[in-house]
C-alpha positions as CSV (number, residue, x, y, z in Angstrom):
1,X,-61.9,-84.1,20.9
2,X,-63.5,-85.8,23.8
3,X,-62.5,-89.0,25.2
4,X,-64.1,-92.2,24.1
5,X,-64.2,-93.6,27.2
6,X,-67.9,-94.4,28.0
7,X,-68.9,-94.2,31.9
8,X,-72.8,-95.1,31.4
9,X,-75.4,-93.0,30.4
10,X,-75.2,-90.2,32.7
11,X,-75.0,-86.4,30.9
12,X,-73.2,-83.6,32.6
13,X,-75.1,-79.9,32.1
14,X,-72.0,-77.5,32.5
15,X,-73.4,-74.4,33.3
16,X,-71.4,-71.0,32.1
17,X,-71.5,-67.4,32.1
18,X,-70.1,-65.7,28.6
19,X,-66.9,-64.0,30.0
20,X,-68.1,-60.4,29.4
21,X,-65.9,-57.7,31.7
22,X,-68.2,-56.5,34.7
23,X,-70.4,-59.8,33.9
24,X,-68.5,-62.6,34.9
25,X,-67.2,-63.5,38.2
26,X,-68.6,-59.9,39.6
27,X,-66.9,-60.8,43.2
28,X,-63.6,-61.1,41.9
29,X,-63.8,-57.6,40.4
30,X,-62.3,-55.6,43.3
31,X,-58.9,-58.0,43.0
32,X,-59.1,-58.5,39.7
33,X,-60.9,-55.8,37.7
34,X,-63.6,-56.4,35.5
35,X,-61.1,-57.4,32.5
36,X,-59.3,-59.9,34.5
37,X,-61.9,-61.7,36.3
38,X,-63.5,-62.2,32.8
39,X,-60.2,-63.5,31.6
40,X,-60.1,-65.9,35.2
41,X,-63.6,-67.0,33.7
42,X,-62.5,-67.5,30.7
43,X,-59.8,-70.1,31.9
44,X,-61.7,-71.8,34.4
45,X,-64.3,-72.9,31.7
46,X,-61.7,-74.0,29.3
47,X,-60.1,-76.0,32.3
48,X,-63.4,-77.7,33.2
49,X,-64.3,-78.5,29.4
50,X,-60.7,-80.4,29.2
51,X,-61.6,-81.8,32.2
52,X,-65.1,-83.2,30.7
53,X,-63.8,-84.1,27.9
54,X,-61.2,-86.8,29.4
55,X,-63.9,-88.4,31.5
56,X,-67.0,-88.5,29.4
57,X,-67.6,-88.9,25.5
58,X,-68.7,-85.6,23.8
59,X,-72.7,-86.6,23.3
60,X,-73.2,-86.9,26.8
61,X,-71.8,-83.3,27.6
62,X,-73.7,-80.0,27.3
63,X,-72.7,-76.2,27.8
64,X,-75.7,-74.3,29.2
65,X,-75.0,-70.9,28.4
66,X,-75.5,-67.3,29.5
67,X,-75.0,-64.0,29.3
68,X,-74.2,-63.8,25.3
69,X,-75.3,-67.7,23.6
70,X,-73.3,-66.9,20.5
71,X,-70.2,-65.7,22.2
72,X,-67.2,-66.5,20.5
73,X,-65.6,-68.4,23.1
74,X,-69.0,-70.9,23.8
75,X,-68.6,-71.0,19.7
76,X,-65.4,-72.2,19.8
77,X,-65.5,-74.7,22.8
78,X,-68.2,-76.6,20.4
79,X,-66.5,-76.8,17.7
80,X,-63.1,-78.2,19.4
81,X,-64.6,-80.9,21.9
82,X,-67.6,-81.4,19.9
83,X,-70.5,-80.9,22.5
84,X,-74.2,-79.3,22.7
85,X,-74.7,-75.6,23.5
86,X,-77.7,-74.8,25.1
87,X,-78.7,-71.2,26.2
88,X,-79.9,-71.0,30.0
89,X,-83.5,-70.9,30.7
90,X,-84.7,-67.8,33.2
91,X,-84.6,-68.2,36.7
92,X,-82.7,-68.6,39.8
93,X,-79.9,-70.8,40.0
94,X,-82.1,-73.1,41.3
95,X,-84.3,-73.6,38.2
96,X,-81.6,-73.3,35.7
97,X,-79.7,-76.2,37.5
98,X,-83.4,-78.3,37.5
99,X,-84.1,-77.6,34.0
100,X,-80.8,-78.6,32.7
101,X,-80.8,-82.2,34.5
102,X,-84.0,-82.6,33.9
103,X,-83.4,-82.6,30.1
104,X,-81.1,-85.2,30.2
105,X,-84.3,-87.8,30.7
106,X,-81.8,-89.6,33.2
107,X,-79.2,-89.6,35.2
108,X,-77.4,-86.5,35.0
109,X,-74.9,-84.4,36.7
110,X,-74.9,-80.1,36.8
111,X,-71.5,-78.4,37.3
112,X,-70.4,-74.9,37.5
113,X,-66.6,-73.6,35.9
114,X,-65.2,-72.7,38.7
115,X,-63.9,-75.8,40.9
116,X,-60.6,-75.8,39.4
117,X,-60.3,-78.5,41.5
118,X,-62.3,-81.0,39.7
119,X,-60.7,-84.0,37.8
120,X,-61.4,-86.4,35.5
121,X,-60.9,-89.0,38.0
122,X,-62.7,-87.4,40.4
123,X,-65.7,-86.6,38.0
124,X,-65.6,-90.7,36.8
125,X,-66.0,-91.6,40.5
126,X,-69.6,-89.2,40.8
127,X,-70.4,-90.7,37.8
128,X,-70.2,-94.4,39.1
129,X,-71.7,-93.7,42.4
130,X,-74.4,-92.9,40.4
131,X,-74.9,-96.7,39.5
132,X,-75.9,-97.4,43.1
133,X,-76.7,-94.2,44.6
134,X,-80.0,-91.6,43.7
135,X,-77.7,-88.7,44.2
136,X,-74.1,-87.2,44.1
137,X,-72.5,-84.3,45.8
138,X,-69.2,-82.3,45.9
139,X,-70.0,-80.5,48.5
140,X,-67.9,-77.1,49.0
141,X,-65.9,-76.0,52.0
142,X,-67.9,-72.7,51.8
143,X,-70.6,-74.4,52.3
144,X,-72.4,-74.7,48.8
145,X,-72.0,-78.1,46.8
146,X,-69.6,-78.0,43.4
147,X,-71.2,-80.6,41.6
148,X,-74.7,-82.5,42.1
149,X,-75.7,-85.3,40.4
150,X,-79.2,-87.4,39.8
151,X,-80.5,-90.7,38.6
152,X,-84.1,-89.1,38.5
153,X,-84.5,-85.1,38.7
154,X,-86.5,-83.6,41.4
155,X,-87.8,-79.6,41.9
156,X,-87.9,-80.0,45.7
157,X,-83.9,-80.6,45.5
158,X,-83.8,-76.5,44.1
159,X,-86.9,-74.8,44.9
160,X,-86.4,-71.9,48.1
161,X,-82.6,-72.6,48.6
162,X,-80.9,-69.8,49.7
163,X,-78.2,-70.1,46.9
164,X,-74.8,-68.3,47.5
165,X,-75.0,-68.9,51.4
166,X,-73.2,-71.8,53.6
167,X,-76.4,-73.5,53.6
168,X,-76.9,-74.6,50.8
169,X,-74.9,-78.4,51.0
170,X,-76.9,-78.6,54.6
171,X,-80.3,-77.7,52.9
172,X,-79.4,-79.8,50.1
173,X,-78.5,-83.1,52.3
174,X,-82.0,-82.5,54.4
175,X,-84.0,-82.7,50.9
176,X,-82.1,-85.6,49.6
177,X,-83.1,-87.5,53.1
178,X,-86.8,-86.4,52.8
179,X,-87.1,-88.1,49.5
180,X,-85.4,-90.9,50.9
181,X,-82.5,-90.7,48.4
182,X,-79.2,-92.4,48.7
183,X,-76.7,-90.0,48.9
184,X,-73.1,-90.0,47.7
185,X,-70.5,-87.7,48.7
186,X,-66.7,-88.7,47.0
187,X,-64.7,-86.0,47.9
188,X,-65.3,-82.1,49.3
189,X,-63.6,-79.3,46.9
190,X,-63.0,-75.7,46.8
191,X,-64.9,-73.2,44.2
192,X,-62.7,-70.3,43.4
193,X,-65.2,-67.0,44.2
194,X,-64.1,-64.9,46.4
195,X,-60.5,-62.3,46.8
196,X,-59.2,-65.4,49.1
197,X,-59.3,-68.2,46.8
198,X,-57.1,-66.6,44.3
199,X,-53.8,-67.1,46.3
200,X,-54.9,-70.6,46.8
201,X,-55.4,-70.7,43.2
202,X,-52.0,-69.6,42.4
203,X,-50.3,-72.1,44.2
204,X,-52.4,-75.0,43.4
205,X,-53.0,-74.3,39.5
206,X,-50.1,-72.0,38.4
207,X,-51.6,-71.6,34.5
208,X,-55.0,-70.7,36.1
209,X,-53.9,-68.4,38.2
210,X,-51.9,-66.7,36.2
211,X,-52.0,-62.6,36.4
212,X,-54.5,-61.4,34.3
């Protein structure tokens, strides 16, 4: 189960893919195969649940799903750490990651599975710079952002970014200044998308980067 330990009010939306071969981390496929990478997924999420779970109580935590809602494995990550499951709206990235924060009715935070990187430390401290701060980023060293976090949701943060590309922190930062938004940035982390990362992966997070 998840940890008792209450920091605020703030909801994380944990946004996942079911891990369906050819589905689920597509660009890992050449390394990987389709079978693998879906494994790869599969680990990743169960890595970031564990890490939810020891840094915010189970109500506050939500797995937006896609792909396959009733998938075993989202079925089973419920039942164990006790959290919501909620299927994906349609829509870009973009409006999936506004629709989930803005659900919350507060401060929230929206986080992919794959920034194997992320603690419970780490996500305690976005969560407290939340206190004092209208936004939080992790941004990426691709250029994209691993985790972003709000005190009060706004479209303009999601609508037209070019998602995928290294523009998106940039693009991100230049809307959170137009709004006038204090912005928080705690640390800068590394996604695991690409053939690259999985060496890195392998070094730094042995179990995760296990052979398929």
């Amino acid at each position: 189960m998840c940890a008792e330990r209450l920091l605020g009010d703030v909801a994380l939306a944990i946004l996942a893919k079911a891990p369906i071969p050819g589905r689920a981390k597509t660009r890992l496929i050449p390394a990987l195969g389709p079978e693998g990478a879906a494994r790869l997924h599969e680990r990743l999420l169960r890595h970031t649940l564990e890490v939810a779970c020891a840094a915010l109580p189970p109500e506050r935590i939500t797995l937006w799903t896609a792909l396959n809602h009733a998938h075993p494995l989202f079925l089973e990550l419920a039942e164990r750490h006790g959290i919501a499951l909620r299927p994906q709206p349609e829509g870009d990235l973009g409006a999936r990651m506004h629709y989930a924060l803005a659900q919350a009715n507060g401060p929230a935070m929206v986080v992919g599975s794959d920034c194997a990187v992320l603690t419970p430390a780490l996500l305690g401290t976005c969560t407290e710079a939340l206190e004092d701060h209208d936004a939080v980023c992790l941004p990426a060293e691709d250029g994209g952002y691993a985790l972003l976090g709000v005190r009060h949701c706004d479209p303009r943060l999601f609508d037209a970014i070019p998602w995928g590309t290294s523009g998106v922190m940039g693009e991100t930062r230049e809307r959170i200044a137009a709004l006038g938004w204090r912005l928080a940035c705690p640390a800068t982390v590394w996604d695991v998308d690409r053939p690259a990362d999985l060496a890195r992966l392998s070094v730094a997070y042995p179990t995760l980067g296990a052979a398929p």
